[in-house]
LUMTI-552760 format. One line per field, with one value per residue (C-alpha): x, y, z. Coordinates in steps of 0.02 Angstrom, whole numbers. Layout:
N
px = X; ...
py = Y; ...
pz = Z; ...
This chain:
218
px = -2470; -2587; -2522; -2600; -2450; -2433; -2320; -2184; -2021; -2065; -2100; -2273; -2391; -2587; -2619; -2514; -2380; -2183; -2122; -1988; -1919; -1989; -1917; -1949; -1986; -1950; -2068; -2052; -2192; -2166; -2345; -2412; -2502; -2684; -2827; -2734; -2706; -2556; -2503; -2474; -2313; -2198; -2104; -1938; -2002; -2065; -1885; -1806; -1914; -1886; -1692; -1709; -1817; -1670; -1548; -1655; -1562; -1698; -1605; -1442; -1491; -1473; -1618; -1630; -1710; -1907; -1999; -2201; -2300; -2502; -2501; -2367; -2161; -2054; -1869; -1819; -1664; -1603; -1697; -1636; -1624; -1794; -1842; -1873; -1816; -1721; -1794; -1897; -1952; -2133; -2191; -2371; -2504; -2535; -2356; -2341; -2173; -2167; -1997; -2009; -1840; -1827; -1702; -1568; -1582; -1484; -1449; -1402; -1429; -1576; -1660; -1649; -1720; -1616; -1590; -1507; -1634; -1471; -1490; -1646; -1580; -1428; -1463; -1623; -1540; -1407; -1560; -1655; -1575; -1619; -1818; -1836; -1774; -1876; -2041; -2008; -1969; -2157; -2213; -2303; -2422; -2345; -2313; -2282; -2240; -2144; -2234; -2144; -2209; -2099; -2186; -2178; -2108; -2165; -2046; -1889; -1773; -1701; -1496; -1479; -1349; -1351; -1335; -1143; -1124; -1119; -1257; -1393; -1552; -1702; -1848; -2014; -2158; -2268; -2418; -2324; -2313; -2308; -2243; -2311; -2209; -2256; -2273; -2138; -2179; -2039; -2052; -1853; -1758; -1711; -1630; -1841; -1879; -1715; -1759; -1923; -1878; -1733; -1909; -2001; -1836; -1846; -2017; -1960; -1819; -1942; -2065; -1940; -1881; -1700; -1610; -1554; -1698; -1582; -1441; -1278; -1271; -1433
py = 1447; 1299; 1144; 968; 930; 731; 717; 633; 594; 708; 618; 675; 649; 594; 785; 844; 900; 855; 729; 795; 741; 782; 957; 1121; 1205; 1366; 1424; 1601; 1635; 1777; 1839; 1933; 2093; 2050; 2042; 2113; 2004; 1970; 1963; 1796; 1730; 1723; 1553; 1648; 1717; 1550; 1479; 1630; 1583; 1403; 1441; 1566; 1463; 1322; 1442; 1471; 1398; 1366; 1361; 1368; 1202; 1186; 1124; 1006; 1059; 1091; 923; 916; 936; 947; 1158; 1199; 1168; 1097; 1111; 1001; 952; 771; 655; 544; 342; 374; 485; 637; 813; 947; 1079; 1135; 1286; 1275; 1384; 1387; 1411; 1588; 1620; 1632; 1542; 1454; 1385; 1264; 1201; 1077; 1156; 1062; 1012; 961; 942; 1074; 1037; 1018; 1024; 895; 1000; 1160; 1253; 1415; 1542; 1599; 1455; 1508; 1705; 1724; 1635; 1746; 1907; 1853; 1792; 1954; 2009; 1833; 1840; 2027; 1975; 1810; 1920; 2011; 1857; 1816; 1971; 1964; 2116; 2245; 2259; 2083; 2029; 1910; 1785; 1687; 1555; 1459; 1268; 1122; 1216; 1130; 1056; 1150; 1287; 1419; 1460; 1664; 1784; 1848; 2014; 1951; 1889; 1694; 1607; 1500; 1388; 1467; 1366; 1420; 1436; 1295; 1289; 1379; 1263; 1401; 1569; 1707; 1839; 2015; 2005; 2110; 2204; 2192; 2320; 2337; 2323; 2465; 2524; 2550; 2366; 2280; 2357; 2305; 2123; 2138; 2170; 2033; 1896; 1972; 1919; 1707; 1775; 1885; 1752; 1637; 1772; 1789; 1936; 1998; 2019; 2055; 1936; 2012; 1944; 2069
pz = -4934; -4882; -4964; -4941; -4810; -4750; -4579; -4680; -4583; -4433; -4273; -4229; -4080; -4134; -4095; -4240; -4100; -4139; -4013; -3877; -3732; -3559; -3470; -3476; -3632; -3714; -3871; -3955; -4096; -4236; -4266; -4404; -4363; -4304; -4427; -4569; -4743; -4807; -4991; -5082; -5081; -5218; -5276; -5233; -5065; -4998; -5043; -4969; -4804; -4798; -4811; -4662; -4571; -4579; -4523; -4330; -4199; -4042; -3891; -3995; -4068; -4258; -4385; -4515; -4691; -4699; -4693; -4720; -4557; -4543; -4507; -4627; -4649; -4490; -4482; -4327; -4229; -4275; -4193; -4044; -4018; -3963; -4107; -4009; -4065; -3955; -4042; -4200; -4286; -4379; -4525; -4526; -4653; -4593; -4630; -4419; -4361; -4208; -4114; -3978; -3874; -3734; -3608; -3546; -3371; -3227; -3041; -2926; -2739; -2698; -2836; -2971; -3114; -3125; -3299; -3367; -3440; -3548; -3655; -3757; -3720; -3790; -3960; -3971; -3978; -4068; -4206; -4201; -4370; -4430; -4358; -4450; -4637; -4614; -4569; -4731; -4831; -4769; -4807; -4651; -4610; -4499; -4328; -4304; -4138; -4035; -3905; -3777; -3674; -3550; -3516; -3428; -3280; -3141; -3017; -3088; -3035; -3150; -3084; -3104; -3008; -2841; -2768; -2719; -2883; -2873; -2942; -2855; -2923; -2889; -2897; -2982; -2865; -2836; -2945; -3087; -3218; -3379; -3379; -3544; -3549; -3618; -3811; -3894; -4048; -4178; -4319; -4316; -4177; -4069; -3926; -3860; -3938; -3875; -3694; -3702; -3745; -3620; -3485; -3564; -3524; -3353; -3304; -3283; -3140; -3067; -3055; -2967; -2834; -2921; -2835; -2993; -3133; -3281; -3319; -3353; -3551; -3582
């Protein structure tokens, strides 16, 4: 799987990291089982991969094909005037995927930085049947696992329901720059697995005090 990879047309930081614009982040990592090896890969499932990797939609946002990148194979969002990505989803050489999303922000008196935890939600369940065939196109070793991070948090506000049913921007404590939620195992996908990713989602509106810890779309 290693390949003598050159950063190519990807817009890359000195530290190897894809450049984005500033905001709050979302990143979700598919993990292979720990300390178990995996099998080689086949020609035909590394292009079965790369085609499923291309298909991930971080945040909703869609990807370009796989371009080189120093830990492995990138699939990014088109680039701005800037040449800074919205999103990108990153095969590494341990066959580990990795899919980072700046979240779209805006104002919502009085704070300046609010943002809708339903934007990296919704297109996550709705790509759980995507994630699973892509963990066997890897053949990666079993359980693997999901692992979400929110980043770059501080100074925002995250807009969830009330008890009465309109919604409000609640902002994250102050301090709290990152949030890790529980990691989710993900041998198939369950009524246990979906409710214990449904608790995992939770933990960001429970962290900011939201009166209502499950959004309505879960």
């Amino acid at each position: 799987m290693r390949e003598p990879f050159s950063a190519g047309e990807l817009p890359l930081l000195h530290d190897g990291s894809v450049v984005m614009p500033p905001g709050p982040q979302w990143r979700c990592r598919l993990l292979p089982a720990p300390g178990v090896a995996g099998h080689p890969l086949s020609a035909a499932q590394r292009q079965h991969a790369l085609a499923l990797l291309q298909q991930l939609r971080p945040a909703g946002i869609p990807l370009t094909p796989p371009v080189p990148h120093p830990a492995g194979l990138c699939c990014h969002a088109a680039a701005d005037a800037d040449g800074r990505v919205q999103a990108h989803a990153l095969l590494r050489a341990d066959r580990s995927v990795e899919m980072v999303a700046v979240l779209p922000t805006g104002c919502w008196p009085p704070h300046a930085r609010a943002w809708w935890p339903g934007v990296y939600e919704i297109p996550l369940l709705q790509q759980i049947t995507l994630l699973l065939p892509l963990a066997g196109a890897l053949a990666l070793p079993t359980p693997c696992s999901l692992q979400m991070t929110l980043l770059a948090l501080q100074g925002s506000a995250l807009i969830a329901k009330r008890q009465q049913g309109s919604e409000r921007a609640y902002p994250l404590p102050a301090g709290v720059d990152r949030i890790e939620l529980p990691t989710v195992r993900l041998d198939g996908f369950d009524a246990e697995r979906k409710r214990a990713l449904i608790q995992a989602l939770d933990q960001v509106r429970r962290c900011a005090g939201a009166d209502t810890a499950t959004a309505f779309y879960l």
